[in-house]
C-alpha positions as CSV (number, residue, x, y, z in Angstrom):
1,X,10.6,1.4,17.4
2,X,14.4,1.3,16.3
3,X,15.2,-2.0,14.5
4,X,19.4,-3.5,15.0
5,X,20.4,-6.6,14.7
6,X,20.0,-6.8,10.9
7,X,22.7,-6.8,8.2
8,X,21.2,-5.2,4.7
9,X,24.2,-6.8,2.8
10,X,23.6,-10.5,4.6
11,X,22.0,-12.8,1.6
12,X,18.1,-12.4,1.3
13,X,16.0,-15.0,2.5
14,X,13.3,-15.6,-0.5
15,X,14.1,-18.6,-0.9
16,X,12.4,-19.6,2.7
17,X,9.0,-17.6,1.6
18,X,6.0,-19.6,2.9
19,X,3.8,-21.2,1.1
20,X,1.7,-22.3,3.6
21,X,-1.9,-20.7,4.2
22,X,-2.3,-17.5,6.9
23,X,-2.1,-19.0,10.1
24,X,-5.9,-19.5,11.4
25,X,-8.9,-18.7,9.4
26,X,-8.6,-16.8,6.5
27,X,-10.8,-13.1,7.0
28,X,-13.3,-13.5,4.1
29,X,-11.9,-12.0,0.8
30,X,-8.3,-13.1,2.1
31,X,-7.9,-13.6,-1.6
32,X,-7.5,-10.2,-2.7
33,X,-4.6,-9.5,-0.5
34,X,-2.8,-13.0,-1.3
35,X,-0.9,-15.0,-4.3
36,X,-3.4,-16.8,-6.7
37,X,-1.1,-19.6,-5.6
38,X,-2.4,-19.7,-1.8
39,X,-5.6,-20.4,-2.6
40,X,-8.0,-22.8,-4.4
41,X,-11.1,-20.9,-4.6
42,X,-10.3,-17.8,-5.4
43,X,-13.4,-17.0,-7.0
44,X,-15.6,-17.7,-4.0
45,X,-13.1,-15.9,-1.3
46,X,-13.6,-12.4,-3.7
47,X,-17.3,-12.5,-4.0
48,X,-18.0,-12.9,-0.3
49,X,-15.2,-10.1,0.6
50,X,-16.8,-8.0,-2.4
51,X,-20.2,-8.6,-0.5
52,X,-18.7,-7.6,3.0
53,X,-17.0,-4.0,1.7
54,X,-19.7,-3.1,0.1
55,X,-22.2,-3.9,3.4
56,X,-19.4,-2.2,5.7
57,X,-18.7,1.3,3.6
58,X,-22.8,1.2,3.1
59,X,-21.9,0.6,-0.7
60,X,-19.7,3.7,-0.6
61,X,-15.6,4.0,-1.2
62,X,-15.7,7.9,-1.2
63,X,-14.0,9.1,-5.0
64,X,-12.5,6.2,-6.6
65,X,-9.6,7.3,-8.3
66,X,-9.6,4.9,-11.8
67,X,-6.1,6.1,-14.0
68,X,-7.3,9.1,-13.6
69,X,-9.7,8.5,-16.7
70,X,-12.4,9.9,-14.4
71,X,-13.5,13.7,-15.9
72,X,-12.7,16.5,-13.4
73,X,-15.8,18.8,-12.1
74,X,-15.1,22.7,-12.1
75,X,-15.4,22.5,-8.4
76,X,-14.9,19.8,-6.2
77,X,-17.9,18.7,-3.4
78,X,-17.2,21.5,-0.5
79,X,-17.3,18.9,1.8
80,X,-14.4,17.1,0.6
81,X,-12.5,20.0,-0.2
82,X,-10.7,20.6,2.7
83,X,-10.4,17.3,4.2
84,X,-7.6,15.0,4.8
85,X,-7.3,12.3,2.2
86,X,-6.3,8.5,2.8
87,X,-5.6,6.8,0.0
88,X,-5.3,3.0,-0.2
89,X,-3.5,0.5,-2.8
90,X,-5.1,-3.4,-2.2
91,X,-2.3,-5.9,-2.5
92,X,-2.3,-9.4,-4.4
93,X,1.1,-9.7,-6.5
94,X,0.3,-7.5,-8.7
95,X,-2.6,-10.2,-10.0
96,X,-5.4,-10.1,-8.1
97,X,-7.9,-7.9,-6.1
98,X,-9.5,-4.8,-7.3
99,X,-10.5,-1.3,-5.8
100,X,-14.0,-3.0,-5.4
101,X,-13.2,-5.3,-2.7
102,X,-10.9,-3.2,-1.1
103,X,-13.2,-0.5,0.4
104,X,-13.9,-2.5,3.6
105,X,-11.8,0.5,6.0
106,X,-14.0,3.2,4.5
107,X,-16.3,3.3,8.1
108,X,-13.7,4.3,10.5
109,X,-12.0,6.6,9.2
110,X,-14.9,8.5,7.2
111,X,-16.9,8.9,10.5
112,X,-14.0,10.7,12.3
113,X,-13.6,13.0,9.2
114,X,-11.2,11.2,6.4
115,X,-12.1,11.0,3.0
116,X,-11.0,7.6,1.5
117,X,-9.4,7.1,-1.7
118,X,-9.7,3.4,-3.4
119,X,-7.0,3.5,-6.2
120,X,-7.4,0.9,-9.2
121,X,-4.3,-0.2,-11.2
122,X,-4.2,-2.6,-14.1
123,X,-2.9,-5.9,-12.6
124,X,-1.1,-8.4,-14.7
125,X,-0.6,-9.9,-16.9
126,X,-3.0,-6.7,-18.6
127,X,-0.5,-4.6,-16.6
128,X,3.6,-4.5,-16.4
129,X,4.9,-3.0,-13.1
130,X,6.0,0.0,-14.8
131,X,2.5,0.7,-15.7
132,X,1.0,-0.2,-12.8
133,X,3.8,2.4,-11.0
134,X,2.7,5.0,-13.2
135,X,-1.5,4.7,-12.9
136,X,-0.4,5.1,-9.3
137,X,1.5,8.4,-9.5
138,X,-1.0,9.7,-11.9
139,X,-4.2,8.2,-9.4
140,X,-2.2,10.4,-6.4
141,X,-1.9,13.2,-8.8
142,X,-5.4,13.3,-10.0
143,X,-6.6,13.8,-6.2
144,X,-4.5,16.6,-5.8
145,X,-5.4,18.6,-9.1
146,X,-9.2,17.3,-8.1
147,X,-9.2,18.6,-4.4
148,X,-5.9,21.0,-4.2
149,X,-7.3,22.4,-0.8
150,X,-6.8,18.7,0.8
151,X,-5.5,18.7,4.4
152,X,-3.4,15.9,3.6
153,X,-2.6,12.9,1.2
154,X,-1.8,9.8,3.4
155,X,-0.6,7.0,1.4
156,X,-1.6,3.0,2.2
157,X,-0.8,0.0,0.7
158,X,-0.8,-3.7,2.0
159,X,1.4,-6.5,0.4
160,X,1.7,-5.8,-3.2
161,X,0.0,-2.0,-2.5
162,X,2.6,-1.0,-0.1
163,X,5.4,-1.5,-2.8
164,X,3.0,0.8,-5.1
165,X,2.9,3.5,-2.6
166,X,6.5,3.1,-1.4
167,X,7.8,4.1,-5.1
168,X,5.7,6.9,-4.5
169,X,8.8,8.1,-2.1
170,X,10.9,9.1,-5.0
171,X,8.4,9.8,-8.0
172,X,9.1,12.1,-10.3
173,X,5.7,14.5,-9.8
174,X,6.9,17.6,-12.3
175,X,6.0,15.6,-15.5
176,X,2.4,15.1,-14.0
177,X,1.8,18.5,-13.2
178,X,1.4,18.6,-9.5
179,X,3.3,18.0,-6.3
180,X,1.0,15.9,-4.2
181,X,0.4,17.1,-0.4
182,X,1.6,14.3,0.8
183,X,1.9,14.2,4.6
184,X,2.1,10.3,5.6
185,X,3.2,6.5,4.6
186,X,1.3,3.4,5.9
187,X,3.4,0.9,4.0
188,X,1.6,-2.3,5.6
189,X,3.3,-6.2,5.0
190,X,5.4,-4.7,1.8
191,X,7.4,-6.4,-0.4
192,X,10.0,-3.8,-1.3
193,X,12.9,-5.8,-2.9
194,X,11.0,-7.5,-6.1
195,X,14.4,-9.2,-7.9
196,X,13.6,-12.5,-5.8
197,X,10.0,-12.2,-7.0
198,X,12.1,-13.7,-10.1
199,X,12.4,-16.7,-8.7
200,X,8.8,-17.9,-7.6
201,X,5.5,-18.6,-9.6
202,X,4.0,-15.6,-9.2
203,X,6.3,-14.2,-12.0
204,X,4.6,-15.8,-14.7
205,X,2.4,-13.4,-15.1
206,X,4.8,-10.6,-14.3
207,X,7.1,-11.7,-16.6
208,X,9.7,-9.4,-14.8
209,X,13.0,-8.9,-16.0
210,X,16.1,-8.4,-13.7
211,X,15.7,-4.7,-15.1
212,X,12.3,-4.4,-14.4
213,X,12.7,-5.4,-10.6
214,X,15.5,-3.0,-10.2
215,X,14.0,-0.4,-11.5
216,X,10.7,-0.6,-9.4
217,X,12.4,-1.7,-5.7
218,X,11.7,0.6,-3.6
219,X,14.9,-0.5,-1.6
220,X,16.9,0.0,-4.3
221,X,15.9,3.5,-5.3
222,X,15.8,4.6,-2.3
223,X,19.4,3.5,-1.5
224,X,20.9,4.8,-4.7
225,X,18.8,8.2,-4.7
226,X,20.8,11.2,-4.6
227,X,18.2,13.6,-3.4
228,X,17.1,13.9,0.5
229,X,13.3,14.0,1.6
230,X,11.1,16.3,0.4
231,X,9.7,17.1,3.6
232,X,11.7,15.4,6.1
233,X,9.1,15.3,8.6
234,X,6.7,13.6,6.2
235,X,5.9,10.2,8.9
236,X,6.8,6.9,6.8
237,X,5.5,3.8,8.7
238,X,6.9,0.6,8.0
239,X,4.7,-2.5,9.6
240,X,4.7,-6.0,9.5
241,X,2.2,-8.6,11.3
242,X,4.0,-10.7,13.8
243,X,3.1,-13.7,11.7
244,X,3.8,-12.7,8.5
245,X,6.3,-15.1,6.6
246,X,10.5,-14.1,7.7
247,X,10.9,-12.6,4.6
248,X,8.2,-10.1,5.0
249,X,10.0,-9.5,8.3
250,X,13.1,-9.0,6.4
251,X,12.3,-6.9,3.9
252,X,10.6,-4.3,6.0
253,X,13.2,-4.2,8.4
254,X,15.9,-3.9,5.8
255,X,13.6,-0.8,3.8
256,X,13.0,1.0,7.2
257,X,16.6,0.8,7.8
258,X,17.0,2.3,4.3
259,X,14.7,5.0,4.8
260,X,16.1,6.3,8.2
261,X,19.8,6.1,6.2
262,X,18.3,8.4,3.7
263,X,16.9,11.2,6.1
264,X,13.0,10.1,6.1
265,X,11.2,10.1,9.1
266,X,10.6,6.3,9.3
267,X,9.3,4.1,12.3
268,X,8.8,0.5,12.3
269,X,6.0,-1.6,14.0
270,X,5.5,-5.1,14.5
271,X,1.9,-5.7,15.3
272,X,1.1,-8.5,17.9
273,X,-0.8,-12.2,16.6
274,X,-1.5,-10.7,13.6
275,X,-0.7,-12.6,9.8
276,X,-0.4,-11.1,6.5
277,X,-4.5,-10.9,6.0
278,X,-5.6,-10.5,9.6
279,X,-3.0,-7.2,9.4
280,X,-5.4,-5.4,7.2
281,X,-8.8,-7.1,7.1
282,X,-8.8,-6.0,10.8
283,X,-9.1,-2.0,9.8
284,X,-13.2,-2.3,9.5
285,X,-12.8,-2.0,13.4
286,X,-12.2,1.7,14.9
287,X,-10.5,0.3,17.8
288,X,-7.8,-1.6,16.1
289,X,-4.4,-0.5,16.9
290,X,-3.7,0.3,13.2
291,X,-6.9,2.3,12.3
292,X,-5.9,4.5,15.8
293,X,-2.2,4.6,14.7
294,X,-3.8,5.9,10.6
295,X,-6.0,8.4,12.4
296,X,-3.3,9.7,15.0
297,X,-1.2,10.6,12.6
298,X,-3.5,12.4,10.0
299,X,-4.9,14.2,13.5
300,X,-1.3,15.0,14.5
301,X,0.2,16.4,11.4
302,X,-3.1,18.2,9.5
């Protein structure tokens, strides 16, 4: 879907981000995906979604990549050896969630053949975004050195997550030791331009710097990189739920316009009566538009 109509030098719109709860009920575990701010029983919303990944992936999230502090095997299982790999980053800010309640789309895509990866990443305030940037690289890294025969590392993240795995566009892979297979983007409800992160509550545990948030946007890297794509044909897909707040709309229109500038393969999708949890809670179900649009492209391109 080509996106016009948008000016990328028009001012941001942070200042109109919502508040407001998801419209209509909240998916249990809504809280791992949202702002500590959105809800008032945060505790209770975790344990039941906790209770529902485990029950969905049959108390299985495939190998959980944790910083990488994980020891390596001589040999990795033959059956995941050769397999395409889908590697998910949960959101929350950068505060909340955990790979533990995050491995509630491990069922469909595991029975048609995918091996899912549940990354963990030391959320604040234990965790500054540059850390939390860098146990990502190293987490991606790890897979590869851990199952170099892969058939494919697909990169997801929602809210917070996608902004992880969109700095994985430009990373610097040399100093870790190996270049990464990667062979797709799901970048799902992403925040991509942090500096007006500044400006709201959830920065008190951040404590992010005007420095800090230009040096971990995505946007901006991407705009002033001076290298093209790796691997041009490497799919990037940008989407946003139709009810997700205007300045999720904006900044995901404004980064895929940024990422077809620089020469990447990027498509955008708005996905029908769908908020900022429904968007992702909704991949336990094999015949949910995303989950078909995940496993079409790791069909098409491994």
């Amino acid at each position: 879907m080509d996106v016009t109509g948008e000016n990328p030098g028009r001012e941001a719109s942070w200042k109109k981000m919502s508040k407001e709860p998801p419209r209509g009920p909240r998916p249990p575990g809504g809280a791992c995906c949202t702002s500590p701010t959105e809800t008032g029983n945060e505790r209770d919303w975790t344990s039941t979604f906790l209770r529902t990944s485990l029950r969905v992936s049959g108390g299985r999230s495939g190998p959980v990549a944790e910083h990488c502090r994980r020891p390596a095997a001589a040999q990795p299982p033959p059956s995941l050896a050769a397999l395409p790999f889908f590697v998910f980053f949960h959101g929350g800010y950068w505060q909340s969630g955990s790979k533990d309640s995050s491995a509630f789309m491990v069922s469909p895509l595991t029975a048609q053949g995918v091996a899912v990866v549940v990354v963990s990443y030391d959320i604040a305030p234990k965790g500054t975004l540059d850390q939390m940037v860098d146990q990502v690289t190293q987490s991606i890294a790890f897979v590869q050195k851990r199952y170099p025969c892969n058939e494919g590392i697909y990169l997801c993240g929602h809210s917070a997550g996608a902004h992880l795995a969109a700095m994985m566009l430009l990373a610097n892979w040399t100093k870790h030791g190996a270049t990464p297979n990667l062979k797709g983007f799901f970048l799902v409800s992403g925040i991509y331009d942090l500096e007006p992160i500044m400006h709201i509550p959830e920065n008190e545990a951040l404590l992010m710097t005007l420095e800090d948030a230009q040096r971990n946007s995505p946007q901006r890297c991407l705009e002033v990189a001076l290298t093209q794509p790796v691997d041009a044909a490497c799919p990037v897909l940008v989407i946003v739920g139709q009810h997700d707040s205007p300045e999720y709309h904006r900044q995901s229109r404004e980064f895929y316009q940024a990422l077809r500038r620089g020469g990447w393969k990027a498509s955008f999708e708005e996905l029908d009566d769908l908020d900022h949890f429904e968007i992702i809670w909704n991949l336990t179900q094999k015949d949910y538009v995303l989950t078909q649009m995940i496993l079409k492209t790791i069909f098409q391109e491994s």
